[in-house]
C-alpha positions as a Markdown table, in Angstrom:
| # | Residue | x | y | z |
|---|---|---|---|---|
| 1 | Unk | 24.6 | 4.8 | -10.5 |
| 2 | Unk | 21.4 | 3.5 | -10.3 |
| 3 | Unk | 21.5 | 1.9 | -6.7 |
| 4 | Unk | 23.0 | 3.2 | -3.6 |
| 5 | Unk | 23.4 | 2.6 | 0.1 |
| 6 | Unk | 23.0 | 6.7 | 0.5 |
| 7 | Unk | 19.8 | 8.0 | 1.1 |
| 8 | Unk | 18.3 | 11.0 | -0.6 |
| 9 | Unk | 16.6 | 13.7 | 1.2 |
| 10 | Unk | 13.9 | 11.9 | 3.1 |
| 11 | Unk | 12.5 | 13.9 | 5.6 |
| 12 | Unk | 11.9 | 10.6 | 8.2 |
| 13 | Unk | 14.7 | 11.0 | 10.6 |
| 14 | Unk | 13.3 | 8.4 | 12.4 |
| 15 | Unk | 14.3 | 4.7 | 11.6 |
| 16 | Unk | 13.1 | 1.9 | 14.2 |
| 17 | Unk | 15.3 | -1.5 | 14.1 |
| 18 | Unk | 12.8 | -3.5 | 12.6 |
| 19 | Unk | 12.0 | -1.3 | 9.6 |
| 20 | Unk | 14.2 | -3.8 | 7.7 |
| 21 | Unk | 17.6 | -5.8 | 7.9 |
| 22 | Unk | 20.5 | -2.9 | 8.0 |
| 23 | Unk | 22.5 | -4.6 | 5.3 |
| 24 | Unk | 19.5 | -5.3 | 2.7 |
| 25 | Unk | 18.7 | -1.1 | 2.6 |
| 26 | Unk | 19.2 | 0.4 | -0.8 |
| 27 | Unk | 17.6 | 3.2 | -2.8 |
| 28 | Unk | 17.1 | 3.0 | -6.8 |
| 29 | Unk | 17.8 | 6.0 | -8.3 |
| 30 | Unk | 14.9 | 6.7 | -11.3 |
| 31 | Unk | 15.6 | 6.6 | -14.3 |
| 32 | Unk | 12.9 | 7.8 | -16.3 |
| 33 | Unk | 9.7 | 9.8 | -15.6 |
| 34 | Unk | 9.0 | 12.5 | -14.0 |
| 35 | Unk | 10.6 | 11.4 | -11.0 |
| 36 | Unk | 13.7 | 10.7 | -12.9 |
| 37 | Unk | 16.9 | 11.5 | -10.3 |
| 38 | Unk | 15.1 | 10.8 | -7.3 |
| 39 | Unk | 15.9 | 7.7 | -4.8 |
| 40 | Unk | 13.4 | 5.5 | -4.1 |
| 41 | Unk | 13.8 | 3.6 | -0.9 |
| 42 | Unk | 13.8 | -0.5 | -0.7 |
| 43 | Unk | 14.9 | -3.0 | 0.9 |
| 44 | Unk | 15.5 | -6.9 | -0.6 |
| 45 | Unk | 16.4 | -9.6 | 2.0 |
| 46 | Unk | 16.5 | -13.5 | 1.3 |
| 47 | Unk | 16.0 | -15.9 | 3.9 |
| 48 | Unk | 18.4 | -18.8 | 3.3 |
| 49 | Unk | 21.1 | -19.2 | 0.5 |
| 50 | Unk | 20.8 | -19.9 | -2.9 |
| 51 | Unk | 18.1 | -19.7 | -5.2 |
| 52 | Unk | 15.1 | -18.6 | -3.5 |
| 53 | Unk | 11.9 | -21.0 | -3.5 |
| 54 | Unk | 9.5 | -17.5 | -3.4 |
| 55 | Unk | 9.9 | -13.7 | -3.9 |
| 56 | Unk | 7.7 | -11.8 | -1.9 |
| 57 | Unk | 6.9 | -8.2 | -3.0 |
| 58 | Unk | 5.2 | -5.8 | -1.2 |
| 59 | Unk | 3.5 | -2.8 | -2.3 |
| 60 | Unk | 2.1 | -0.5 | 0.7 |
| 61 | Unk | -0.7 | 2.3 | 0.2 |
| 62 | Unk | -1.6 | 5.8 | 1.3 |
| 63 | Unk | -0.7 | 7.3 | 4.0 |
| 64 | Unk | 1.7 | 4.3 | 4.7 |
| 65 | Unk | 5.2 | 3.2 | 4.0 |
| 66 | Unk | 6.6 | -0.1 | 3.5 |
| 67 | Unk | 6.8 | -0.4 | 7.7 |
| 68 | Unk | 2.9 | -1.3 | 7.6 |
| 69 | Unk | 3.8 | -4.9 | 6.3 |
| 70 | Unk | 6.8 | -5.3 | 9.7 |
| 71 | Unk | 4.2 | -7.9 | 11.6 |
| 72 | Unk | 3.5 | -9.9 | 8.5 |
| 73 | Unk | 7.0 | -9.9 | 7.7 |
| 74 | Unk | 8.3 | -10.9 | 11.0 |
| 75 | Unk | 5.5 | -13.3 | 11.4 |
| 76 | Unk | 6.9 | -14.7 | 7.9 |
| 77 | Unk | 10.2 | -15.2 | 9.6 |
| 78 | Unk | 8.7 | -17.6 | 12.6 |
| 79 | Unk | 6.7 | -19.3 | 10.5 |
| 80 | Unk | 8.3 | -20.8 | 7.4 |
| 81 | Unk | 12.3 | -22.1 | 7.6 |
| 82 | Unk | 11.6 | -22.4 | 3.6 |
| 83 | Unk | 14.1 | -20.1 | 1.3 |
| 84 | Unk | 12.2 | -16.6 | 0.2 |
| 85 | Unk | 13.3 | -13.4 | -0.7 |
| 86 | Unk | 11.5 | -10.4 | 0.3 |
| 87 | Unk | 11.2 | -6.7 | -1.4 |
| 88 | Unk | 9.5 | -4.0 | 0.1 |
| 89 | Unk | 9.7 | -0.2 | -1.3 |
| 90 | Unk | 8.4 | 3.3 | -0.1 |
| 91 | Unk | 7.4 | 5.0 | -2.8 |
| 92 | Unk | 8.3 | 8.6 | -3.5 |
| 93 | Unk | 7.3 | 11.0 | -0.4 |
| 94 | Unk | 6.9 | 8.3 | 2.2 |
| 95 | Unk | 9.3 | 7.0 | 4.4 |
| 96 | Unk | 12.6 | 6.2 | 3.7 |
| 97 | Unk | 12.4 | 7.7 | 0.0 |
| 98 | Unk | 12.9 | 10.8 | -1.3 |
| 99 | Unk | 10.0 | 13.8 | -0.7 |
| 100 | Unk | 7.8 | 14.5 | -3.8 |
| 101 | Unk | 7.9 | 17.3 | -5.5 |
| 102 | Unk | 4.4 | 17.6 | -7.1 |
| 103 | Unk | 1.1 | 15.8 | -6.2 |
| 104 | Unk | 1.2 | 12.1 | -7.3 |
| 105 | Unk | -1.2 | 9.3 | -7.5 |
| 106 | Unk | -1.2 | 5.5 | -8.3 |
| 107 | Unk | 0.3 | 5.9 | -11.8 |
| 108 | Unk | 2.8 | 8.0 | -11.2 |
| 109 | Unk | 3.9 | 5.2 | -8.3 |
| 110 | Unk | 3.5 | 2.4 | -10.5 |
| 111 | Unk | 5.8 | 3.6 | -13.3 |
| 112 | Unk | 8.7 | 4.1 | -10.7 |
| 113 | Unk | 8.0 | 0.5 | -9.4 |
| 114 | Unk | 7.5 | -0.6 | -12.4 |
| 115 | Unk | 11.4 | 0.5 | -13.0 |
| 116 | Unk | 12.6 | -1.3 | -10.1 |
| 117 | Unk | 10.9 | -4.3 | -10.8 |
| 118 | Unk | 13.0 | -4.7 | -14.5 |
| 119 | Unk | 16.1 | -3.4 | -12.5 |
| 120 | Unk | 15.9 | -6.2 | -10.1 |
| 121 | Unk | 14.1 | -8.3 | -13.3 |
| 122 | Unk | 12.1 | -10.1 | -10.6 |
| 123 | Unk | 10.1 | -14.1 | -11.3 |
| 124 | Unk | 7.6 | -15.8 | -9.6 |
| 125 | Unk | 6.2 | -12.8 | -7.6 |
| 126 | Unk | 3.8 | -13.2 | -5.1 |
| 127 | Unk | 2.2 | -10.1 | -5.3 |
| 128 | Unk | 1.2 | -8.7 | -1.8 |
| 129 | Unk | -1.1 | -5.4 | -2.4 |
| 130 | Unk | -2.7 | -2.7 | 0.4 |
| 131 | Unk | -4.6 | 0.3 | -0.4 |
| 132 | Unk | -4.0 | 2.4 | -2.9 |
| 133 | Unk | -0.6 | -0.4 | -3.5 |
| 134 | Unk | -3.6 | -2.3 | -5.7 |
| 135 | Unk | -3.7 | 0.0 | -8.6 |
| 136 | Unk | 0.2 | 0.8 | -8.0 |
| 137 | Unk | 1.2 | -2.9 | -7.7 |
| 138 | Unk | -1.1 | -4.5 | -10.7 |
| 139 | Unk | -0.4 | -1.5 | -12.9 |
| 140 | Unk | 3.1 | -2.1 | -13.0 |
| 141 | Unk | 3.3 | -5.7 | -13.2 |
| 142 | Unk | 0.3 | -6.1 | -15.2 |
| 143 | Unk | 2.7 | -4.8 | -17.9 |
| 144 | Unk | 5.2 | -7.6 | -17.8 |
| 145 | Unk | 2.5 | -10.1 | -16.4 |
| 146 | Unk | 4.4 | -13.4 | -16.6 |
| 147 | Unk | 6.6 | -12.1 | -13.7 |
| 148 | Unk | 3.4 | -12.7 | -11.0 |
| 149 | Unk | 2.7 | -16.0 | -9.8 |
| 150 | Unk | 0.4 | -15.4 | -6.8 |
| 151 | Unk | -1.5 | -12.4 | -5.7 |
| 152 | Unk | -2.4 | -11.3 | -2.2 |
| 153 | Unk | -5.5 | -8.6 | -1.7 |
| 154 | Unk | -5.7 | -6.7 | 1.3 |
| 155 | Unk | -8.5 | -4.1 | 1.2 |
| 156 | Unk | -7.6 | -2.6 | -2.0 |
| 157 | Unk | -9.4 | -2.9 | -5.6 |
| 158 | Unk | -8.3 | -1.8 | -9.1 |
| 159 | Unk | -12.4 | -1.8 | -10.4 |
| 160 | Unk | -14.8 | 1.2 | -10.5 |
| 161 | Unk | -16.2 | 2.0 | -6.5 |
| 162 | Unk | -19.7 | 0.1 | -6.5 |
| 163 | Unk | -22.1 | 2.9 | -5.5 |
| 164 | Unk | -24.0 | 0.5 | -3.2 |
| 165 | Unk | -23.0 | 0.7 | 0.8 |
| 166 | Unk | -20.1 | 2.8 | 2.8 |
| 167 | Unk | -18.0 | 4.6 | 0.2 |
| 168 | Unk | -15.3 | 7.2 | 0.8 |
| 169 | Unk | -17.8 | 10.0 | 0.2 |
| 170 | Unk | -19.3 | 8.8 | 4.1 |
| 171 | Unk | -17.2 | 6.2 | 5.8 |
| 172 | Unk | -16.2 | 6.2 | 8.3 |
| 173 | Unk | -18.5 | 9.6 | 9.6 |
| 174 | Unk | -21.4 | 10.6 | 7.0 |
| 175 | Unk | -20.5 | 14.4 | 7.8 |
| 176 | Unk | -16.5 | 13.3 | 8.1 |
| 177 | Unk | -15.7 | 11.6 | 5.2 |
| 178 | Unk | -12.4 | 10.2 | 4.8 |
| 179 | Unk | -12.6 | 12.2 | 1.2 |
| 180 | Unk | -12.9 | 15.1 | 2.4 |
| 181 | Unk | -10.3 | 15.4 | 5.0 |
| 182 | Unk | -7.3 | 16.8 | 3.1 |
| 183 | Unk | -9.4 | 20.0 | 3.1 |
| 184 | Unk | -10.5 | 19.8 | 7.0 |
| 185 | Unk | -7.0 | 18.9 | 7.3 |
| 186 | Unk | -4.0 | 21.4 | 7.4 |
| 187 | Unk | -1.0 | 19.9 | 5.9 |
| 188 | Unk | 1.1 | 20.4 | 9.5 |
| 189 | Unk | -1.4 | 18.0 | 10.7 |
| 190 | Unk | -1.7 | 15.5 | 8.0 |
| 191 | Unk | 1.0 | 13.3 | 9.7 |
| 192 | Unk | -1.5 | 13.1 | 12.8 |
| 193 | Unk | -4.1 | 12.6 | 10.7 |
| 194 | Unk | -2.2 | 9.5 | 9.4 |
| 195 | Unk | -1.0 | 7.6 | 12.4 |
| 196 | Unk | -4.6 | 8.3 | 14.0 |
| 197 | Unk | -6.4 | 6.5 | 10.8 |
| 198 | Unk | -3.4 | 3.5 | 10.4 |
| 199 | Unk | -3.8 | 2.3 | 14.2 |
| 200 | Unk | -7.4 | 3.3 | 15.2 |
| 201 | Unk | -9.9 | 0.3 | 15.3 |
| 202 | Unk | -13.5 | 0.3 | 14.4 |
| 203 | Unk | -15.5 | 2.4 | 16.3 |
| 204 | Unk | -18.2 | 4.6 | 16.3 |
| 205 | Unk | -18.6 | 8.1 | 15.5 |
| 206 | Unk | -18.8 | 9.8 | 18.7 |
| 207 | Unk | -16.0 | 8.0 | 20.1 |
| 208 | Unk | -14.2 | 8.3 | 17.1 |
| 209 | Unk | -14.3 | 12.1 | 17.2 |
| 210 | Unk | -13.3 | 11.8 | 20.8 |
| 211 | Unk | -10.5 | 9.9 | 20.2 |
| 212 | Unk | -9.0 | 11.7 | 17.1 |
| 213 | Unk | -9.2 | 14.7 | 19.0 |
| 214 | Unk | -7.6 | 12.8 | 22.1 |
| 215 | Unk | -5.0 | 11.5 | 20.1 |
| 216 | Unk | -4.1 | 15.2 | 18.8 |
| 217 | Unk | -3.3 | 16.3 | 22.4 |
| 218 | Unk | -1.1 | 13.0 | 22.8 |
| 219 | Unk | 1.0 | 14.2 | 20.4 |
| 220 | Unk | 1.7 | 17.2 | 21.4 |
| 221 | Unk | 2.1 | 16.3 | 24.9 |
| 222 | Unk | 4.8 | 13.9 | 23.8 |
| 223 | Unk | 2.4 | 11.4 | 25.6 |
| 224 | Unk | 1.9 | 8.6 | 22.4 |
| 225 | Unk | -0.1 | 5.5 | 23.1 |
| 226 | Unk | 2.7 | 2.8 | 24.2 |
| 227 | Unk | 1.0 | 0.3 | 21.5 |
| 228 | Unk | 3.1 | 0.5 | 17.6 |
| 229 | Unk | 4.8 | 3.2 | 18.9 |
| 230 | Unk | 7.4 | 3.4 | 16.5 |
| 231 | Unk | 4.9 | 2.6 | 13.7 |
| 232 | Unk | 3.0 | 6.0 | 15.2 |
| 233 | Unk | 6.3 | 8.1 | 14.8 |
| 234 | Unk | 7.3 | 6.8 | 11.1 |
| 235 | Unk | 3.6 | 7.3 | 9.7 |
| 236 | Unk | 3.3 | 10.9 | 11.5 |
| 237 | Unk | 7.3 | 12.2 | 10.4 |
| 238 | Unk | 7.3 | 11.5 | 6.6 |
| 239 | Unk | 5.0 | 14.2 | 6.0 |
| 240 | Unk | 7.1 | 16.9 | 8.2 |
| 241 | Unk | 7.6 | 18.2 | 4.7 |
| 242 | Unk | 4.3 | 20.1 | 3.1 |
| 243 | Unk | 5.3 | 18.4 | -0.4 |
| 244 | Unk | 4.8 | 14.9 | 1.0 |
| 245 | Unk | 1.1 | 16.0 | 2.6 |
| 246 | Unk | 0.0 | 17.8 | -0.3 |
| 247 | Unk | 1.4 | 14.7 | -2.7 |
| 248 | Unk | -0.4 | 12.4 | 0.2 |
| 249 | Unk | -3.4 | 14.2 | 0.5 |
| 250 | Unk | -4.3 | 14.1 | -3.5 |
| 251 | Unk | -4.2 | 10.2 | -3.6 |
| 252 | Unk | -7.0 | 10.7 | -0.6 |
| 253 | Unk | -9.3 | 13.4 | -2.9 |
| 254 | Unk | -9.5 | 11.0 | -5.5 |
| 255 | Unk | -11.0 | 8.6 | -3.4 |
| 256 | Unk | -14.2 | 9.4 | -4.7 |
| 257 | Unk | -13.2 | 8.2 | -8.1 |
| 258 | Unk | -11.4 | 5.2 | -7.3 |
| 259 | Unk | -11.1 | 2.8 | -9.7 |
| 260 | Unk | -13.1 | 4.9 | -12.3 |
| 261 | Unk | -10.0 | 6.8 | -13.4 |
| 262 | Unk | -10.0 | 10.2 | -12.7 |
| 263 | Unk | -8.3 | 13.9 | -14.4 |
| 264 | Unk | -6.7 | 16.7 | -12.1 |
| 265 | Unk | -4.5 | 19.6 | -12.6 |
| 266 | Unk | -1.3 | 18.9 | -11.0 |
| 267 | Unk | 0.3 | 22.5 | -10.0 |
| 268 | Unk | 3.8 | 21.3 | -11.5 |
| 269 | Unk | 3.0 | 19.1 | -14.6 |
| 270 | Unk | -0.3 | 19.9 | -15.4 |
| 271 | Unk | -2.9 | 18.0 | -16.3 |
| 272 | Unk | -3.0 | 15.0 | -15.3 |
| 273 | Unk | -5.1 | 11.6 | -16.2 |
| 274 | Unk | -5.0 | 8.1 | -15.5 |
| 275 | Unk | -8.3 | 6.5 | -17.1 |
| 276 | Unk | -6.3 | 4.8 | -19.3 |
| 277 | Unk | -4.3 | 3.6 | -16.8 |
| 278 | Unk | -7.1 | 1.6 | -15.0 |
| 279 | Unk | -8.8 | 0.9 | -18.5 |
| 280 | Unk | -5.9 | -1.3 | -18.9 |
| 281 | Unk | -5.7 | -2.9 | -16.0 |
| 282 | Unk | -9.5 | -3.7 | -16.2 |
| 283 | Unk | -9.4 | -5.2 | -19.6 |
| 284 | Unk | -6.6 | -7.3 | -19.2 |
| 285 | Unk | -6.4 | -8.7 | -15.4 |
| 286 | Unk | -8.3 | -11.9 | -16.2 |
| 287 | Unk | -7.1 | -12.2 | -19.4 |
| 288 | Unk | -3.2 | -12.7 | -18.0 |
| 289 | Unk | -4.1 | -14.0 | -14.7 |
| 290 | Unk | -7.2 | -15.7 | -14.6 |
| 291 | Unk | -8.0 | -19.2 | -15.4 |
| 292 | Unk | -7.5 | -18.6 | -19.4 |
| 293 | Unk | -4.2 | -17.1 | -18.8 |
| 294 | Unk | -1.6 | -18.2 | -16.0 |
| 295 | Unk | -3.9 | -18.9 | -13.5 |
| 296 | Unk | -2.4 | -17.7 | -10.7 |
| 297 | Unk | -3.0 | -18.1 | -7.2 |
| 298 | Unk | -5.3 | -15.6 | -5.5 |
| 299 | Unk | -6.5 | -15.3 | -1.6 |
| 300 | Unk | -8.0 | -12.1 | 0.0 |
| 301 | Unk | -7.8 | -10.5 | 3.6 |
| 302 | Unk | -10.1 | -7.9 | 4.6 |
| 303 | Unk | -10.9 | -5.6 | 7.5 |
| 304 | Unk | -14.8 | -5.4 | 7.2 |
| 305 | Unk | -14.5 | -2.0 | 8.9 |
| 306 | Unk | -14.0 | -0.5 | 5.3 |
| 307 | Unk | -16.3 | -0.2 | 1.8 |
| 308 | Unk | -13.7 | -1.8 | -0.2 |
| 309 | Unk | -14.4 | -4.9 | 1.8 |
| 310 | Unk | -18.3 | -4.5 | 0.9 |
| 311 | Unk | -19.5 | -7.7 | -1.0 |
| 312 | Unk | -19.7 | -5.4 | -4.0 |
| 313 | Unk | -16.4 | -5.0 | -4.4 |
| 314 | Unk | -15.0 | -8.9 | -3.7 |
| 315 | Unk | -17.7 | -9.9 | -6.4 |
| 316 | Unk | -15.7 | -8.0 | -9.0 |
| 317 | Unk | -12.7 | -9.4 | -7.5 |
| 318 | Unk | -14.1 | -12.7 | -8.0 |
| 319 | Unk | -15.7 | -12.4 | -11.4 |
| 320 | Unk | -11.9 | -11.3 | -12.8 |
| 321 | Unk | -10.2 | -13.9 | -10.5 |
| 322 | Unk | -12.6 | -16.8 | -10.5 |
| 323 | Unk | -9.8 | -18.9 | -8.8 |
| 324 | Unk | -10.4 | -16.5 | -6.3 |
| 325 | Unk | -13.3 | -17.7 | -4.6 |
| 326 | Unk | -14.0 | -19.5 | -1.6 |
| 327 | Unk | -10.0 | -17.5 | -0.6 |
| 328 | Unk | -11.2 | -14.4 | 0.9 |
| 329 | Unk | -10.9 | -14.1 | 4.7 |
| 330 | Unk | -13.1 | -10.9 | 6.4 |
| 331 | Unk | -12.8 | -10.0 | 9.8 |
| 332 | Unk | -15.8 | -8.0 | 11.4 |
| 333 | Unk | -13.1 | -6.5 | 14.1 |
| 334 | Unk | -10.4 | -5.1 | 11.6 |
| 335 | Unk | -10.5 | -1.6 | 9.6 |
| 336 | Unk | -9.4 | -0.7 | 6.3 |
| 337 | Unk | -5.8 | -1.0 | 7.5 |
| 338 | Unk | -5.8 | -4.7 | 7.9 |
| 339 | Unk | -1.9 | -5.7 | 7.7 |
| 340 | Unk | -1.4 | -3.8 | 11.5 |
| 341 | Unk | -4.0 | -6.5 | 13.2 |
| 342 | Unk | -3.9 | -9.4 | 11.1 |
| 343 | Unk | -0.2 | -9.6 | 10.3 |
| 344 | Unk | -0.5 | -13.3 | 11.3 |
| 345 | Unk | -3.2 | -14.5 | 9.0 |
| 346 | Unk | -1.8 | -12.4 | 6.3 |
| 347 | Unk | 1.7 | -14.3 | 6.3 |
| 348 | Unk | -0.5 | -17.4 | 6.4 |
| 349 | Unk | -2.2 | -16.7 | 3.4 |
| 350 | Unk | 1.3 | -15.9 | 1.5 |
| 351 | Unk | 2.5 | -19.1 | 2.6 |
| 352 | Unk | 0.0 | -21.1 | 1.6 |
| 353 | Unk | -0.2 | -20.2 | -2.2 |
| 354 | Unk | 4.2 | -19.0 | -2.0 |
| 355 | Unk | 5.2 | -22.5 | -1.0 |
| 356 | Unk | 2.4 | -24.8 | -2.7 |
| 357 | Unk | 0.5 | -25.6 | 0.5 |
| 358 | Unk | -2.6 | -25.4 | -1.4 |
């Protein structure tokens, strides 16, 4: 059986009504890998009947799950009557998918998407990417390129880390690095440590310290902020198991390396590298997508709070994706995780390159 309407052996026992349409809720069962046997958790929903005019697939980050995208999705809804199918996955040890069972990183993610996405054999993708779902989305479909027709970038990169500006060795604290948490971090906490960073906005240190440490009381008063509430509880309960914040935690230590590939010893499998992996996906990105290839359609939306929305890092954007420029929104207001404030101008952006509204 390769999909099923039974879930595995998530840990979230916690499942708002808007974390996706009850009926489109499936898990694909990997095949092959090193996740092989485990259920991955998505969900594929189509407005209208018939053919659809779009497919819409998102690909979430670290520490999220496929929930992070639920504004731009429902803004989606209100805003376009047109006929589109959405696909939205948590991969293994977040959400709605099955926990982890050693440390994984983007590659590891990418080949287990990239095992849906021939199950499903998905065309004319718009390609919606967040986080650390940039090097797991483009390294799967960069493999089978012709299935992308539009790409979305939300404060993600698949390039080497410009050494110029806020990097993740001292944003958003110089002496608090979002790097070096996993170690400051115990992995009981990590799920604190997650909501906290997904729905804080910019601020500055002190208050930032004052605030992570407020927001750890909150929780164990039982007293969470009233705003995203559910979105706290989701983010904070799929790492209740220690496999999913150890498994979460690496993707966050090889911040320091992003983009320039990176080797690790993985407890369970060994060594592990994926320089090849982003070698790939370096050398061949405007070759099968840009203007000499298919050309596809390319817009950015970016939370300024963040390095990967330093000018560094949309230059190499824009020098692979050429047809990317003058497309790239910033907002000085917004942090890293820009899909929870700017669902609105996010589903705006899809609907303008989806539905040939250029």
């Amino acid at each position: 059986m390769t999909v099923t309407k039974t879930k595995g052996n998530t840990v979230l026992d916690f499942v708002p009504s808007d974390y996706c349409p009850e009926a489109s809720k499936s898990w694909f069962v990997i095949p092959e890998g090193p996740d092989a046997g485990k259920k991955l958790f998505f969900f594929d929903y189509t407005n209208g009947t018939g053919t659809p005019d779009a497919t819409i697939v998102f690909v979430h980050g670290n520490p999220e799950s496929s929930y992070t995208y639920r504004k731009v999705i429902n803004t989606l809804g209100l805003r376009n009557s047109g006929h589109f199918r959405i696909i939205a996955m948590d991969h293994i040890g977040f959400g709605l998918s099955d926990q982890a069972t050693y440390e994984m990183v983007d590659m590891h993610h990418a080949n287990n998407l990239l095992q849906l996405v021939r199950y499903l054999d998905l065309q004319n993708v718009t390609l919606v990417i967040h986080d650390w779902g940039g090097p797991i989305g483009v390294g799967a479909f960069i493999r089978e390129p012709q299935r992308v027709s539009n790409l979305i970038v939300l404060n993600t990169t698949i390039f080497p880390m410009p050494p110029d500006g806020p990097l993740y060795t001292n944003y958003p604290i110089r002496f608090l690095p979002w790097s070096g948490f996993p170690s400051l971090v115990p992995n009981s906490l990590w799920g604190i440590h997650a909501a906290f960073s997904i729905i804080t906005p910019p601020r500055n240190a002190i208050s930032l310290i004052f605030n992570y440490v407020l927001y750890a009381i909150r929780v164990a008063l039982k007293a969470l902020p009233e705003k995203d509430k559910d979105a706290q509880i989701v983010f904070r309960r799929q790492f209740a198991s220690t496999i999913n914040a150890r498994s979460s935690k690496r993707q966050v230590r090889q911040t320091p390396f992003w983009g320039h590939g990176y080797v690790y010893d993985e407890p369970t499998l060994g060594k592990q590298d994926n320089r090849e992996f982003y070698k790939y996906m370096q050398e061949n990105i405007n070759r099968f997508w840009g203007p000499e290839g298919s050309n596809i359609s390319v817009r950015a939306v970016l939370g300024e709070w963040d390095p990967l929305a330093k000018n560094s890092v949309i230059e190499q954007w824009t020098t692979a994706l050429p047809q990317l420029a003058g497309h790239v929104k910033t907002f000085l207001d917004t942090s890293h995780f820009v899909e929870e404030t700017k669902g609105e101008e996010i589903a705006d952006a899809i609907i303008e390159v989806a539905f040939s509204l250029k």
